[in-house]
N, C-alpha and C positions, 0 to 999 in steps of 0.2 A: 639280818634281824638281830639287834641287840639287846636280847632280855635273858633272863636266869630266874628261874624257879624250881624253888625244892619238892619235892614231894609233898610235904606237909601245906606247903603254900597253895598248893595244887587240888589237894582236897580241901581245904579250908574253901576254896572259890567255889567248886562244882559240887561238896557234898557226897560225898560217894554211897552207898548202899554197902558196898563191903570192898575187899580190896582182896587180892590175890600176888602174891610174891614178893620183892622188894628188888629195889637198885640203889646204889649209892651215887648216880650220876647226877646232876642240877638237867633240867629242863633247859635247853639252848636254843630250841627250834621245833616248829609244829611242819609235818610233813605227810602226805599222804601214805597207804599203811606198805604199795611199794617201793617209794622211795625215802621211807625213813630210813635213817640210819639211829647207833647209839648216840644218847644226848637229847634225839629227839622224842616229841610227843607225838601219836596219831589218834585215830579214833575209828569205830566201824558206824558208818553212817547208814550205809548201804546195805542190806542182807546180802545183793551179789558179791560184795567184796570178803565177805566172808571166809572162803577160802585162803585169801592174803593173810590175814590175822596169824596163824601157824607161821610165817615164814618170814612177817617184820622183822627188821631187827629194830626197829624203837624203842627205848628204854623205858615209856611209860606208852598204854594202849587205856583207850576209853574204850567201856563194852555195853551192849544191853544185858540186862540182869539174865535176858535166856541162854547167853555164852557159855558153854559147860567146858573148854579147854582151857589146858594148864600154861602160865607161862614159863618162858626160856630161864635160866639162871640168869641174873642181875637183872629182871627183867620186872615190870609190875603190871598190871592190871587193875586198872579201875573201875568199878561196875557202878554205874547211873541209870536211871530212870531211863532215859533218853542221851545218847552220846551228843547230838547233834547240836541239843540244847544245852551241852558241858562244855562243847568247845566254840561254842558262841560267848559263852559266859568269859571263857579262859583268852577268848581272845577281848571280848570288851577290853579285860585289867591290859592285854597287851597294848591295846589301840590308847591305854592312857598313858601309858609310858612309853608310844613310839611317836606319839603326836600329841602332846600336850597343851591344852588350854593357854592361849597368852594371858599375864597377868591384865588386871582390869585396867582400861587407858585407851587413848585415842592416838593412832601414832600421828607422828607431825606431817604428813603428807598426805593425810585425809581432808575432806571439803566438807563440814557439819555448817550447814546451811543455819541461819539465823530461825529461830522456831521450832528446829527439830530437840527431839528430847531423848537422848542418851543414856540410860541409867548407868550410876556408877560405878556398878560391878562389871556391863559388859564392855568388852574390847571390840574394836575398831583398828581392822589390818591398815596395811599401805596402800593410798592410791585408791581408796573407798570415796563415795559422794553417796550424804545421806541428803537428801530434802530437807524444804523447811517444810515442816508439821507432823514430819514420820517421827515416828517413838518405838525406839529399841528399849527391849525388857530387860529385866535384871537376868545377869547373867550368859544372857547370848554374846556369839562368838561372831564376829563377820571377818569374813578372811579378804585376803588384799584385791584390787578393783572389782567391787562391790557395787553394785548400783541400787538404791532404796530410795522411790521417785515420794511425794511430794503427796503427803497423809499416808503414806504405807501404813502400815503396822505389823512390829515385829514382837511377839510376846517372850515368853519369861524364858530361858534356858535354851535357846535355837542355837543352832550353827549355821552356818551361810556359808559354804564354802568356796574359793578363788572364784573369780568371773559371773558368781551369780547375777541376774537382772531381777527387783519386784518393783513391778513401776507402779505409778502413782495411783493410791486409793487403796491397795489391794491388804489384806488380813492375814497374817500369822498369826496363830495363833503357839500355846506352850510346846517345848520341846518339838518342832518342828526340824527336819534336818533338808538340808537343799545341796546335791551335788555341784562339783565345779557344770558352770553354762548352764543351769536352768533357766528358764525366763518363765516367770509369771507376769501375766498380766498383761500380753502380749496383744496385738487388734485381734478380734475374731475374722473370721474370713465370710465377710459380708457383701453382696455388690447388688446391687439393682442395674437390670439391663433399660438404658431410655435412651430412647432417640438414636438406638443401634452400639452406644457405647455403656461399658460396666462403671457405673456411680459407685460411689463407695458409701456404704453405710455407717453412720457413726457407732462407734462400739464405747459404750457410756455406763456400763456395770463395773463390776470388779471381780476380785477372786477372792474366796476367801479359803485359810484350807486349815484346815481343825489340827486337834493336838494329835502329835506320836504320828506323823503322816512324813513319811522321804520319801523323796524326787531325786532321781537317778538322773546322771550327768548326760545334759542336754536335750532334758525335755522339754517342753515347751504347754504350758496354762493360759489356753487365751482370754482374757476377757469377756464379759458378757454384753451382750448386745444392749442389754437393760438389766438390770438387778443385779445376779453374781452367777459364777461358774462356781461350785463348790467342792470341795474334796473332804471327804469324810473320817475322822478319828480313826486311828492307827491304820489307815489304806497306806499300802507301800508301790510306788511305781517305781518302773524302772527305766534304764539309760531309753532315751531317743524315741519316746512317748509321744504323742501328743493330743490331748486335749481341748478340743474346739469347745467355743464360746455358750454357756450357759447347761453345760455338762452337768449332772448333779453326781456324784459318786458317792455310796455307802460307807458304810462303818467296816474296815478292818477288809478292804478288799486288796488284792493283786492282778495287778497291771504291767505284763511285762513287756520284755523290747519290743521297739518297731512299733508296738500297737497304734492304730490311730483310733477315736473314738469321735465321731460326727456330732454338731450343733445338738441342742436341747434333747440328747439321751440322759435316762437315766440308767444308772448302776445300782439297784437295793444292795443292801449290808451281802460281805462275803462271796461276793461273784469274784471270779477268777477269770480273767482274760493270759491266753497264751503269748507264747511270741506272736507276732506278726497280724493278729487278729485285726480284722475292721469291724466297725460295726456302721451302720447307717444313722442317719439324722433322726430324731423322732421317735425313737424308739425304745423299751422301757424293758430290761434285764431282771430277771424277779432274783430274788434271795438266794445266796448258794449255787449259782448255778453257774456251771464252767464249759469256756469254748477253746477247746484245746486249738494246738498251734496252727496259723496258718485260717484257723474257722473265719468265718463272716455272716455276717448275720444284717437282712435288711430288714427285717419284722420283728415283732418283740418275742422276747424267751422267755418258756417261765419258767419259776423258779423252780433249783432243782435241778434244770435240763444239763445234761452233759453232751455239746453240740459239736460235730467235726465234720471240717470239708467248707467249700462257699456252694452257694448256700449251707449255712450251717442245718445239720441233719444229724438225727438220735445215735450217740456215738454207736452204739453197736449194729446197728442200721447202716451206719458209713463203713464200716468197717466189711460188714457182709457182701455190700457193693463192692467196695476197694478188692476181695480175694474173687468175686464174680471177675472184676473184670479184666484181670489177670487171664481169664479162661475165657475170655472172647474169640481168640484166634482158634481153639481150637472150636468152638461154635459157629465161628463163619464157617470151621472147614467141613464139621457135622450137617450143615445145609446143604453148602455145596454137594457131599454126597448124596443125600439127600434128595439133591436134585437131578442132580445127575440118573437114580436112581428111578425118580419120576419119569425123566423122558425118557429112557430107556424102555419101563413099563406101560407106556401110551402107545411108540411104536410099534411095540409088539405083537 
């Protein structure tokens, strides 16, 4: 990692609440807080890591303002509201200076189909094919073999990164970010069984997916069967997602790996799905509510619910199950005596 930041650089970005000691070293590397060394920055994200903190040797530490220990000689301390959201911040200015914006242009080995419309601020990687009638926004960024089918719409400030797919019709909307291999706008997975073989149903919607919304590398956004599969305003998913056809997802939700999410469910605003979660077709997630990892759900949740296990079931409720049934063995053995006990005393 090739950057250098001074201290003063440093809290200029994150703001600090107050600050504790000093170093005279530049910022050369962000490291976790046991294997920073001097030079580098860490941060305590975590209350268990807490104990670390005494024994970094980091030259600069992000803290929460409840931190009451001293730091080392040449050493500083920075106190923030929230460390987690200092070193997202600190790392943004890194992510502009390790990966920078191409200047605006089309390079020569791109295919801009006759009707598509380009603005002339964003760039266009190598080995891209835009459609005619798709319309890239000011500003957005499409990185090299690209594919944007035939009316896409890509709005104002997007990034698209390597191998992206949005095929034809489908909607971006502002500052939208898309990991390398996502595919929007893919068939929905449709069949009608006739005359003993599976027909294929036409999937003749689109996707649309709102501002402030990433998609993690190689998920996949199906189409809708009629109208749109939709993804809601700052909802973040994650790597190897997917998304079946006419999905509706809320405002500001999270959707992590693995998860798969079944035909015409919806997501209300701020549900949290875990790794590996399914949920079923048809089915309608209220507000807020989270199924932690591995959950499933065929019926709808409401909001609120914090669901664990397939069927998913009241987390504290699974959880009481889960230590019951750890003591099973010893409950078949309680019967068996038990029984033993019985026929012993009928004999008698």
């Amino acid at each position: 990692m090739d950057i250098s930041f001074t201290t003063a650089q440093i809290s200029e970005i994150v703001k600090p609440i107050s600050t504790r000691g000093s170093t005279t070293l530049p910022v050369r590397g962000i490291a976790s807080l046991g294997e920073a060394q001097a030079g580098d920055l860490t941060f305590l994200g975590n209350p268990k890591y807490k104990p670390e903190v005494a024994a970094t040797a980091a030259s600069v530490v992000l803290l929460p303002a409840d931190y009451d220990g001293e730091p080392k000689p040449d050493q500083l301390f920075i106190i923030v509201n929230n460390p987690s959201v200092a070193i997202a911040q600190l790392c943004a200015r890194v992510e502009q200076l390790l990966w920078p914006k191409p200047a605006p242009g089309i390079h020569p080995s791109a295919i801009i189909e006759p009707g598509a419309c380009v603005a002339a601020s964003a760039s266009i990687g190598p080995l891209c094919v835009i459609e005619s009638g798709a319309v890239i926004g000011e500003r957005s960024h499409i990185e090299a073999q690209c594919f944007v089918g035939r009316n896409a719409r890509i709005g104002d400030d997007c990034w698209i990164k390597a191998g992206a797919r949005i095929a034809s019709e489908c909607e971006l909307r502002n500052r939208v970010r898309l990991q390398s291999n996502v595919v929007v706008g893919s068939d929905g997975f449709g069949y009608e069984l006739v005359a003993g073989r599976h027909e294929k149903v036409p999937q003749v919607g689109n996707v649309v997916i709102h501002d402030d919304v990433e998609i993690g590398a190689g998920a996949t956004i199906d189409r809708a069967r009629f109208s749109r599969t939709e993804i809601g305003e700052g909802t973040k998913i994650d790597n190897l997602v997917q998304i079946a056809h006419n999905v509706i997802i809320g405002k500001h939700c999270l959707v992590c790996a693995q998860t798969g999410v079944s035909g015409s469910t919806v997501l209300e605003d701020y549900v949290v799905l875990a790794g590996q979660v399914g949920l079923g077709g048809h089915i309608r997630v209220g507000k807020g509510a989270v199924l932690t990892a591995q959950a499933g759900a065929a019926g709808d949740v409401p909001a609120g619910a914090k669901l664990k296990g397939t069927p998913g079931t009241p987390y504290m409720l699974e959880q009481r199950i889960n230590i019951l049934r750890q003591r099973l063995p010893e409950l078949f053995q309680r019967v068996s005596d038990l029984e033993k006990q019985f026929k012993k005393s009928a004999s008698a």
